[in-house]
N, C-alpha and C positions, 0 to 999 in steps of 0.2 A: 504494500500500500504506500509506503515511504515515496520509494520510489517514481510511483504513480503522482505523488503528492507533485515533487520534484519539475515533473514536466509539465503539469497543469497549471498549479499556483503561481499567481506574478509574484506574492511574496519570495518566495524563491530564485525566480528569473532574478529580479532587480536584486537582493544581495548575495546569490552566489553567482552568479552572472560573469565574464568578465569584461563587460563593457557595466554591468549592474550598479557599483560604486559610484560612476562616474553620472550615471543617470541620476540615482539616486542624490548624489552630491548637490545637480543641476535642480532637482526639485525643493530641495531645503532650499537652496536661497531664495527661488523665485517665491519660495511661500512667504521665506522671510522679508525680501523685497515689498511685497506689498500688503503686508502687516506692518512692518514701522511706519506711524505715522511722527514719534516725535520721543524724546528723551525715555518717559517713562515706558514708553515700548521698550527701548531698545535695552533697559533695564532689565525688565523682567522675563527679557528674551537672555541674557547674559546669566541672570541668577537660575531660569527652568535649564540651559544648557548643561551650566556646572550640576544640577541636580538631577540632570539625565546622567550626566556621566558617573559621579558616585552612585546614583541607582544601577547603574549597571556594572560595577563594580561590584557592589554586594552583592548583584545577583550571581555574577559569574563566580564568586568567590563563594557565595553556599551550595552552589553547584558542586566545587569541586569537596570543598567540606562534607557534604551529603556522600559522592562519591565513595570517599577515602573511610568513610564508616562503614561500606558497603564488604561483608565478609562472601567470597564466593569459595 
């Protein structure tokens, strides 16, 4: 089914992709682009960034925590 997943899903195409990154790159700005409209955008586009990225940190890191408990 994975696999199936794989060719179907554009979530897939666009980041495992190798042109995918680069798409994807191209669409965060253009979101970003025309969401600032002024200071306090560009604020809270700076502070959700930073807090995407340690949310993805922790995630990937109880990932592999979960993992490493994992007795086979």
């Amino acid at each position: 089914m994975f696999s199936e997943q794989l060719v179907t899903t554009n979530w897939f195409k666009i980041h495992l992709s190798d042109t995918g990154e680069q798409e994807h790159a191209n669409m965060a700005v253009h979101t970003i682009e025309k969401t600032l409209n002024n200071q306090q955008d560009y604020q809270r586009l700076h502070q959700g960034f930073f807090q995407a990225c340690n949310d993805t940190l922790n995630f990937m890191e109880s990932i592999y925590d979960d993992l490493k408990s994992f007795r086979i």
